[in-house]
N, C-alpha and C positions, 0 to 999 in steps of 0.2 A: 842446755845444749849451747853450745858455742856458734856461733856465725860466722863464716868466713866472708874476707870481702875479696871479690874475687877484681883481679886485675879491669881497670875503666869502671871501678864502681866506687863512688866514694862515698864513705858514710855524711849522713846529712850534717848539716854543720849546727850546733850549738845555738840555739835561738841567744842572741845579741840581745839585753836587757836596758832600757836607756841608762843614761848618766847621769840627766840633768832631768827636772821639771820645769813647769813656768808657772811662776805665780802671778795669776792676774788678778787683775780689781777689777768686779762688776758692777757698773752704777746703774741705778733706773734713774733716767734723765728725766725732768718736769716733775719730782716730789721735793717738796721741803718738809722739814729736814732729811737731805738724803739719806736714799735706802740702798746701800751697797756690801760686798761680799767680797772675800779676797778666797782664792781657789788658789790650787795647789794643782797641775793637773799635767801627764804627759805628753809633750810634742808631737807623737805620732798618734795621739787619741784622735779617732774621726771627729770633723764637724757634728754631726747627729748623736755621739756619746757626749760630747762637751755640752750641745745643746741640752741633753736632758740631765748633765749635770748640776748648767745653769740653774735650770727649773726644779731642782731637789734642792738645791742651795738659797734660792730665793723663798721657794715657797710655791711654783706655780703645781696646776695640779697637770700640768701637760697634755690639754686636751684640743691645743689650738694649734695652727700653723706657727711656724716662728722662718725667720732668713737671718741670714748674715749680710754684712755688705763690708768692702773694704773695698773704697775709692768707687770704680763703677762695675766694680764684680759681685756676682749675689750668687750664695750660697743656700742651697733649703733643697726640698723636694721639686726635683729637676721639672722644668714645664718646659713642654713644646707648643709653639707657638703653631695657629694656624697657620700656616703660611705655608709656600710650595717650595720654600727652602730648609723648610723643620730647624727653623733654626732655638737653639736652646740658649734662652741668657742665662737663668741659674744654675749652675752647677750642682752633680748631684751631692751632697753632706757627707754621704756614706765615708765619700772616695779621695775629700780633702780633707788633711789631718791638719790638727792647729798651727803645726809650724809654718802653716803655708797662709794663714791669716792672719798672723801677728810674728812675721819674719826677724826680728830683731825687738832691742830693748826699746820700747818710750813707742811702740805701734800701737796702734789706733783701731778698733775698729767698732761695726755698731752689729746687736742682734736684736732682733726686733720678735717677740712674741706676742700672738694673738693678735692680729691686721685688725679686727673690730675695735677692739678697746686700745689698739696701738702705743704696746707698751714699748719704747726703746730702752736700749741696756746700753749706754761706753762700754766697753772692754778696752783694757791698756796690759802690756807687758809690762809689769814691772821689774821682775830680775829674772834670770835665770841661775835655778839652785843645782847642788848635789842631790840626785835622788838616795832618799836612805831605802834600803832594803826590805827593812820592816814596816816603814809605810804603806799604807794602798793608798790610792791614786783613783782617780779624785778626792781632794782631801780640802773643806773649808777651813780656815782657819782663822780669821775674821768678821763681823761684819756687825752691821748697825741697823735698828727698826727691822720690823716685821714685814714684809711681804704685804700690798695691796691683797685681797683677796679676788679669784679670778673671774672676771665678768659684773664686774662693778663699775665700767663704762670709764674706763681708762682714766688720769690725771685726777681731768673733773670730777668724774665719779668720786673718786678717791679723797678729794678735798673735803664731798660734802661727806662720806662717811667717817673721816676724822673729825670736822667739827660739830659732828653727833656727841650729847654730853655723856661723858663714861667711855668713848672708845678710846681702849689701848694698843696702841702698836708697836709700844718697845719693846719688846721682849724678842730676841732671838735665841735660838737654844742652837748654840753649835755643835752640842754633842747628840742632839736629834737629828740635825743636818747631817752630822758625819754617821752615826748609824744607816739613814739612810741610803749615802751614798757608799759607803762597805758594802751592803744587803742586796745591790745591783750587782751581776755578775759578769759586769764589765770592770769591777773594780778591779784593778794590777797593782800589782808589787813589781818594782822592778827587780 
């Protein structure tokens, strides 16, 4: 059966699919030899999608807190302060999409997972591409070493179980990572 649209009603309009992605570089800051990741990921993806793409791309198992920061803005799981003005410094993840973190090419910013073992991450924009069609998004497509393993007391931690004799941490599998990040069903195509 047919639908009519009756005068003052307009059909919805065509969900707008992006154009571009951005590809970022994820560093963990304080390991030698660095341990980083290049993501492939869309502009309006929320903070809290990005974040737990981070964390499929690294290797975290995502059981910790994590924030963003860019300059003196913090982003994570929104906190009201006690105070009698309820004032909020982080903003809630949900609701800020990456473009709004990494505004332009050669931006900066830090996300910091698990406040105990105090992992930091750089994040940098590197370019902004053509989204292909057939892609899903988040998409890795780089990256070096293994992921620390989660709760092994951050940096330090981490040095002394590298220089345990036998431990190996080169091995990254981007096609585990990108399985992965497909098997979420946040993953998009645009």
């Amino acid at each position: 059966m047919l639908r009519r649209y009756h005068e003052g009603f307009m059909p919805p309009e065509p969900v707008r699919l992006p154009d571009e992605v951005y590809q970022v570089r994820v560093s963990l800051i304080g390991c030698e030899p660095e341990i980083w990741r290049r993501l492939l990921v869309l502009p309006e993806m929320s903070l809290r999608r990005f974040s737990e793409a981070i964390q499929v791309a690294m290797g975290w198992n995502g059981s910790h807190l994590h924030e963003f920061r860019r300059g003196k803005d913090l982003f994570g799981e929104p906190d009201v302060d006690r105070d009698p003005y309820q004032i909020t410094r982080r903003q809630d993840d949900r609701k800020v999409p990456v473009r709004k973190l990494l505004p332009r090419l050669k931006a900066e910013a830090f996300y910091t997972y698990d406040f105990a073992d105090d992992w930091q991450h750089r994040l940098v924009l590197e370019k902004r591409l053509k989204a292909n069609p057939a892609t899903p998004y988040p998409l890795c497509t780089e990256g070096e070493i293994a992921c620390p393993p989660d709760d092994c007391g951050g940096p330090r931690g981490y040095f002394r179980l590298v220089s345990r004799p036998g431990y190996n941490a080169t091995h990254v599998s981007l096609e585990s990572i990108n399985r992965a990040l497909e098997s979420r069903c946040w993953s998009a195509r645009p």
